[in-house]
C-alpha positions in Angstrom: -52.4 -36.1 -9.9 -49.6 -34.0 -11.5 -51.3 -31.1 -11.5 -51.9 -31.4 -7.9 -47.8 -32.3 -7.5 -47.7 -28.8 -9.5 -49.5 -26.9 -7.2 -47.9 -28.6 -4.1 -44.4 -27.3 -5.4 -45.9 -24.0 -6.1 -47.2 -23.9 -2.6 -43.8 -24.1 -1.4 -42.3 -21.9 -3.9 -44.2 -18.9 -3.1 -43.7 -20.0 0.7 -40.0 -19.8 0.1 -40.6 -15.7 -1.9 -42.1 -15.0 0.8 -40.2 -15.6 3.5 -36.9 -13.8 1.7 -39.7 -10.8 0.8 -39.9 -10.7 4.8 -36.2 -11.4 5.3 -35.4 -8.1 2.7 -38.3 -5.7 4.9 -36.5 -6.6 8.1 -32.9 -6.0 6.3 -33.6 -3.0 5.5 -35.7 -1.6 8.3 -33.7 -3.4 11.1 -29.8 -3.6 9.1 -29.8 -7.0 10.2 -31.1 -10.4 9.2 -33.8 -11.9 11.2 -35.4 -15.4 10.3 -39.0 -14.4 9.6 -42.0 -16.6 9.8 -44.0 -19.2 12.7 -41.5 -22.1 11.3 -37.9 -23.1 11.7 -37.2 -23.4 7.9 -37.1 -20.5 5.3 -40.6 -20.0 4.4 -43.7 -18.7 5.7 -46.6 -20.4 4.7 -49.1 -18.0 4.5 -47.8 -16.9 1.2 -47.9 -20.4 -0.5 -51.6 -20.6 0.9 -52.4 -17.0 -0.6 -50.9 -17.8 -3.8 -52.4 -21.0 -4.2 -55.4 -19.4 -3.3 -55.2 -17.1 -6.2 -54.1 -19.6 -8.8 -56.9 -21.7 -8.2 -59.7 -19.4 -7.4 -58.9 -16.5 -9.3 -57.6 -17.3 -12.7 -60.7 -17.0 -14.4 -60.6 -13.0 -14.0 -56.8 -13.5 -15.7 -58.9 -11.2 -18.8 -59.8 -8.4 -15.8 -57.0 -7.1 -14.3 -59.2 -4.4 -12.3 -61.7 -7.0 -11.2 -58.6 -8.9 -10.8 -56.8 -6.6 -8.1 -60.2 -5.9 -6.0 -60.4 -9.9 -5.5 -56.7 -10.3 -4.8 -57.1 -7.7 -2.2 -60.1 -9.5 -1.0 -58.9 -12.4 -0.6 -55.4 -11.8 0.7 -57.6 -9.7 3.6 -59.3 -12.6 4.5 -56.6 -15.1 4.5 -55.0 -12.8 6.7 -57.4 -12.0 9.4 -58.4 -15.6 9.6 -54.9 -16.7 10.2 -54.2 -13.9 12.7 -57.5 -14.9 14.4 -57.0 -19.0 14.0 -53.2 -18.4 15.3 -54.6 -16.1 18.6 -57.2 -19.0 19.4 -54.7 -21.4 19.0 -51.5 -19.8 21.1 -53.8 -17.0 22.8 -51.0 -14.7 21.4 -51.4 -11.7 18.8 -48.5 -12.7 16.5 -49.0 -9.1 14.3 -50.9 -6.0 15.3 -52.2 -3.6 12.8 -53.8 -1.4 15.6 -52.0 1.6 15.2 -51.9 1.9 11.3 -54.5 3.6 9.6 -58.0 1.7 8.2 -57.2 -1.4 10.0 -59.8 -3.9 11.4 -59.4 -5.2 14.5 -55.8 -4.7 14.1 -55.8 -8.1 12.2 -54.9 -6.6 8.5 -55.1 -2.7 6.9 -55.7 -1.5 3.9 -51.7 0.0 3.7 -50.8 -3.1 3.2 -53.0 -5.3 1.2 -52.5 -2.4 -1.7 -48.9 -3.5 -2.4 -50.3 -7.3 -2.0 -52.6 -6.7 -4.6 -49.9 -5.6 -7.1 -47.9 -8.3 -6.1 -50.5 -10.9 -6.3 -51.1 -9.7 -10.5 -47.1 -9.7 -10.7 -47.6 -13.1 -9.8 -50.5 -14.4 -11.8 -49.7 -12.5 -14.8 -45.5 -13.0 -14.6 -44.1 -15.4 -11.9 -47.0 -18.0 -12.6 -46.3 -18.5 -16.2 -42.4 -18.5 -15.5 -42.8 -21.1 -13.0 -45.5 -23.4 -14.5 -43.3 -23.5 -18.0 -40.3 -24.8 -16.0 -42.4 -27.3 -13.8 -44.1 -28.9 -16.6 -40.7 -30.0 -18.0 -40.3 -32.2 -14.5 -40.5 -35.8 -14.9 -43.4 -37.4 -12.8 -40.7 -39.3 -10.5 -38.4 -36.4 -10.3 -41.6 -34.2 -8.8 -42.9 -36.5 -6.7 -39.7 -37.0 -4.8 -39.2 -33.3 -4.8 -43.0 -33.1 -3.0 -42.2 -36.1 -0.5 -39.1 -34.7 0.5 -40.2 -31.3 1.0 -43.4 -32.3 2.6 -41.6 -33.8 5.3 -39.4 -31.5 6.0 -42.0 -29.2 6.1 -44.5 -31.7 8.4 -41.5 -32.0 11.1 -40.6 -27.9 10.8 -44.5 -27.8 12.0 -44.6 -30.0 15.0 -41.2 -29.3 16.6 -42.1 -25.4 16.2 -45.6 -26.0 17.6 -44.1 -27.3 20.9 -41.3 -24.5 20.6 -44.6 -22.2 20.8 -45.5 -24.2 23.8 -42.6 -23.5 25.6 -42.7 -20.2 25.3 -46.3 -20.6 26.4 -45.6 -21.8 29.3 -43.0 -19.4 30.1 -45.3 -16.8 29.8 -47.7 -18.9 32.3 -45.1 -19.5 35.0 -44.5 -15.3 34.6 -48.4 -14.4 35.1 -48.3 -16.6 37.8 -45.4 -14.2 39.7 -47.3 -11.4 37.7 -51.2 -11.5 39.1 -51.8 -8.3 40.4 -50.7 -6.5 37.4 -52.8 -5.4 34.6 -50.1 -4.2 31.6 -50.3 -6.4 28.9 -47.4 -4.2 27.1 -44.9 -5.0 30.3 -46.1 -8.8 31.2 -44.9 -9.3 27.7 -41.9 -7.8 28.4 -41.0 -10.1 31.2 -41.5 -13.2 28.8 -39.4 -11.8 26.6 -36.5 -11.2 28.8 -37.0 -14.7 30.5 -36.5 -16.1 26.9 -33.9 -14.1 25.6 -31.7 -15.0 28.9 -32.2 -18.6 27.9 -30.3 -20.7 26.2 -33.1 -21.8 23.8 -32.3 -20.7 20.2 -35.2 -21.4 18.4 -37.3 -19.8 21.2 -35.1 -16.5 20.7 -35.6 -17.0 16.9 -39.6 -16.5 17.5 -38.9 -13.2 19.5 -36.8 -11.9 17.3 -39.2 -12.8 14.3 -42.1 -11.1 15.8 -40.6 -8.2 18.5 -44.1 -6.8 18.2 -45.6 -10.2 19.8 -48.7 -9.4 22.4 -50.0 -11.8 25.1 -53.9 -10.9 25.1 -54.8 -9.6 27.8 -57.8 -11.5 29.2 -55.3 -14.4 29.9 -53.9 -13.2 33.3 -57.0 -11.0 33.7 -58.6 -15.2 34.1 -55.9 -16.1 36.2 -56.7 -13.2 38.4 -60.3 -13.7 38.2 -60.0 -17.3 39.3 -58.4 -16.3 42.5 -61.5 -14.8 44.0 
């Protein structure tokens, strides 16, 4: 069971380096801090998943390091597109759009960025996963567990009141197709939303615009509204 406490905290550890990784991107691209990331809290889960993912799957090539990369890549690809395809069934919203960079699929991930991730993924098997693990094996069994608990709940409440934040802004968007049926722009539809939000007084639905600008309502949604009025 420690072990498992182990990889628990190094879920949200990562989660918590990755979410200031995306933080530091936006600095410097945008000169201002935005809170990255589908949750309220700072961290974005897909990189705890990922590095979990690696720790447990992938440590046995630890003596490869070129076999290594090749399945980091691989496997950060596929975390990716399933979450960007799980999160688009889910909210019928495309939360990241690789489209117009180069050796993408389906817009879901591209190879320009899962070449960095595989560097950092053997930074992090090979130098942050030893640092880590030394310092978390020092933690009592009491100590860790009330770390975990605490943390977990935090974390289990961050998901459900963000979950209906996302459902708000759903049906924002909904009561805008609904004044919107005869068009067919995707690109200005979205716009709409966005301005309906940002001249609310919602923060944390503001937060989720300003964490994903690039946000896309798929288009088929008001093409079935439209459809439905015939």
């Amino acid at each position: 069971m420690r072990n498992v406490g182990i990889l628990i905290l190094l879920f949200f550890t990562y989660a918590f380096l990755g979410w200031c990784l995306e933080v530091i991107c936006k600095l410097v691209e945008k000169k201002r801090f935005i809170n990255r990331g589908f949750l309220i809290g700072p961290y974005c889960p897909i990189y705890g998943y990922g590095a979990l993912i690696m720790t447990i799957l992938l440590h046995k090539y630890l003596d490869d390091p070129v076999t290594l990369y090749i399945m980091i890549v691989l496997s950060c690809s596929i975390l990716e597109y399933a979450t960007s395809y799980f999160l688009e069934i889910l909210f019928h919203t495309r939360w990241w759009d690789y489209t117009k960079w180069k050796f993408n699929i389906n817009g879901r991930i591209c190879l320009e960025t899962m070449i960095p991730f595989g560097f950092f993924g053997l930074f992090l098997l090979y130098v942050l996963n030893p640092f880590f693990l030394s310092w978390y094996e020092k933690i009592p069994d009491v100590a860790l567990w009330i770390m975990i608990v605490f943390l977990g709940i935090i974390y289990i409440v961050d998901n459900i009141v963000s979950f209906k934040i996302i459902k708000d802004i759903q049906q924002v968007r909904k009561d805008t197709l609904k004044r919107q049926l005869f068009l067919d722009e995707t690109e200005r539809i979205t716009k709409l939303v966005k301005k309906q939000i940002e001249e609310s007084k919602k923060t944390f639905e503001k937060r989720i615009i300003h964490a994903f600008p690039n946000l896309q309502l798929k288009k088929w949604d008001f093409k079935k509204k439209k459809n439905s009025r015939k």
